[in-house]
N, C-alpha and C positions, 0 to 999 in steps of 0.2 A: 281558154284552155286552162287544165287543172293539170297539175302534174305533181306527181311525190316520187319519192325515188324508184318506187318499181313499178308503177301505173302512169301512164300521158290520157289527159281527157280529153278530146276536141268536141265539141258541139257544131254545127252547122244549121240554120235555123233556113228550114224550106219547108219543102210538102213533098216527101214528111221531114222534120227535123229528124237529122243523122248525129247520135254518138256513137263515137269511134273512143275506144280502148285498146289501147296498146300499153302490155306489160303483164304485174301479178295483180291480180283483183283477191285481196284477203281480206285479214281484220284492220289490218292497218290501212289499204289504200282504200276500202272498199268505198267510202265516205263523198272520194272522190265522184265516184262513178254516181252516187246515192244522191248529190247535189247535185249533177250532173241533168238528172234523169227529172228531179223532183222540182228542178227550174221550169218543164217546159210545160206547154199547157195542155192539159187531162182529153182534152176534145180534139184533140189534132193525133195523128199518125204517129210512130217515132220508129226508126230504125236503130239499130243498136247493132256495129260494126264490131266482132271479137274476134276478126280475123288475128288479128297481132296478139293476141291475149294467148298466154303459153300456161298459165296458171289458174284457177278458181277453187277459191274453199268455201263452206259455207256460207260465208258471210257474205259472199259475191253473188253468190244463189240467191239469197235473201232480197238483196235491192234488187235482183232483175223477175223475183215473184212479185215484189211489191211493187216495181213500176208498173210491169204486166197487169196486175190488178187494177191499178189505179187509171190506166189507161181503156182497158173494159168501163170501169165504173164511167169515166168520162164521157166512153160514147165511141171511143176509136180504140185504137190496137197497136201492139207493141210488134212488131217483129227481129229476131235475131239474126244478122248478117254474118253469112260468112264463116260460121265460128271455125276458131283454129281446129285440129285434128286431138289435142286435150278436152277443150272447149265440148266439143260432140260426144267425145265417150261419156264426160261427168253429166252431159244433158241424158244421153241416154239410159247411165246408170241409173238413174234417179228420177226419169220416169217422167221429165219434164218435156221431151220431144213428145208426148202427144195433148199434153197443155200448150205449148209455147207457139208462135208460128214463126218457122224457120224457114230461112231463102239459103239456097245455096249459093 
C-alpha cells in the first residue's frame, strides 16, 4: 500500500490484479498510482478501482493512458472500476470512455 496525503494505493495481486485508489490523483500523488500500476505484469488483466477517487488532473489521466497502453501492448487489458461520479464526467469529457474499458 502506497499512500501520500491525498491519494491511498492498495494493490491486490489475483486474476485480475485490483488497484484501488482512494483520494486526489494529481501531480503530486499521481506517482503513487504510476508505481502502482507499473509494478504489475504487462500480460495479466488489472482492474483499477476509483470508486473513492473524488479528484483527477491531467497527470492522473496520463498514468491510467499509459498503463491502459502498456497493458494492450502486453496482451491483456486494463479496465476502470467503479469510477466516482467526477471520475466519469472527466472520462467522458475527454473522450476516454470510448477508449478505456469501464465496469460499472
Amino acid at each position: 500500500m502506497a499512500a501520500t496525503d491525498n491519494l491511498t494505493v492498495t494493490v491486490s495481486n489475483g486474476d485480475p490484479a485490483v488497484v484501488t485508489a482512494q483520494g486526489q490523483i494529481d501531480s503530486f500523488t499521481s506517482t503513487s498510482l504510476d508505481e502502482a500500476l507499473a509494478g504489475l505484469p504487462a500480460d495479466r488483466p488489472i482492474s483499477v478501482d476509483l470508486s473513492g477517487v473524488d479528484f483527477v488532473d491531467s497527470s492522473g489521466l496520463r498514468v491510467i493512458v499509459r498503463a491502459h497502453k502498456r497493458q494492450l501492448g502486453g496482451g491483456s487489458g486494463l479496465t476502470i472500476v467503479k469510477p466516482s461520479e467526477p471520475v466519469s464526467r472527466l472520462l467522458d469529457m475527454t473522450g476516454l470512455t470510448s477508449e478505456l474499458t469501464i465496469s460499472q
